[in-house]
N, C-alpha and C positions, 0 to 999 in steps of 0.2 A: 863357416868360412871354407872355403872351396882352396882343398890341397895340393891343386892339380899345376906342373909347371906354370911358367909363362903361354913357352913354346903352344902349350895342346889347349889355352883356356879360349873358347871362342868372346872375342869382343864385338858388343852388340852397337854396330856403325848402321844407321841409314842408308840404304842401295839410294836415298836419293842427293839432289846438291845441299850441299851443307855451307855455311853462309862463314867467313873466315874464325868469325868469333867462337861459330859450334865447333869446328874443326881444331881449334885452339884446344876449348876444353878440355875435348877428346884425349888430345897428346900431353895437355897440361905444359901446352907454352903458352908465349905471345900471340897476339893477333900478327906483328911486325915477323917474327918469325914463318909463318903459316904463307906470308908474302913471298918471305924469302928461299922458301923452299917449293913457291911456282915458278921462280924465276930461274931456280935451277934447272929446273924443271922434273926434281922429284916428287912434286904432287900434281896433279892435271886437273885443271878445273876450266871454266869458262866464264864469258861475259855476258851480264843480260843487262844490255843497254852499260849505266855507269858500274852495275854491282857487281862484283866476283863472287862463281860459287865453283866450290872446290865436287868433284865427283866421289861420295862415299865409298865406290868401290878404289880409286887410287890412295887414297885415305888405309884402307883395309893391304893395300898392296905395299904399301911404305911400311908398316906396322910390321909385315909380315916379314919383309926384305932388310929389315933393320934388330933382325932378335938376334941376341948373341946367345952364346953357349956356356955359361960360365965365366968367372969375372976370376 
């Protein structure tokens, strides 16, 4: 088991689009969630034709930009 904070563990995201459900996973929410955080627009992804795909590197940049320091 790997001792190493949050902050420093590297999490292994796909540099490519990631379709709402993988992106879900990932964070360990909802698909409905995952909507609603493009519409904020803290995660950036695109449309190909009807399908949303979210961009693994904003994925990686919300993860980063949402770590706390102690609870």
């Amino acid at each position: 088991m790997d001792k190493k904070p949050l902050s420093q563990k590297k999490i292994d995201i796909p540099k490519t689009l990631l379709r709402p459900d993988e992106a879900a996973k990932i964070l360990n929410v909802s698909k409905y969630t995952i909507y609603r955080l493009i519409n904020e627009g803290q995660l950036k992804g695109t449309k190909i034709r009807r399908s949303v795909r979210i961009f693994g590197s904003s994925l990686e940049e919300y993860i980063e930009k949402n770590i706390i320091q102690g609870i």
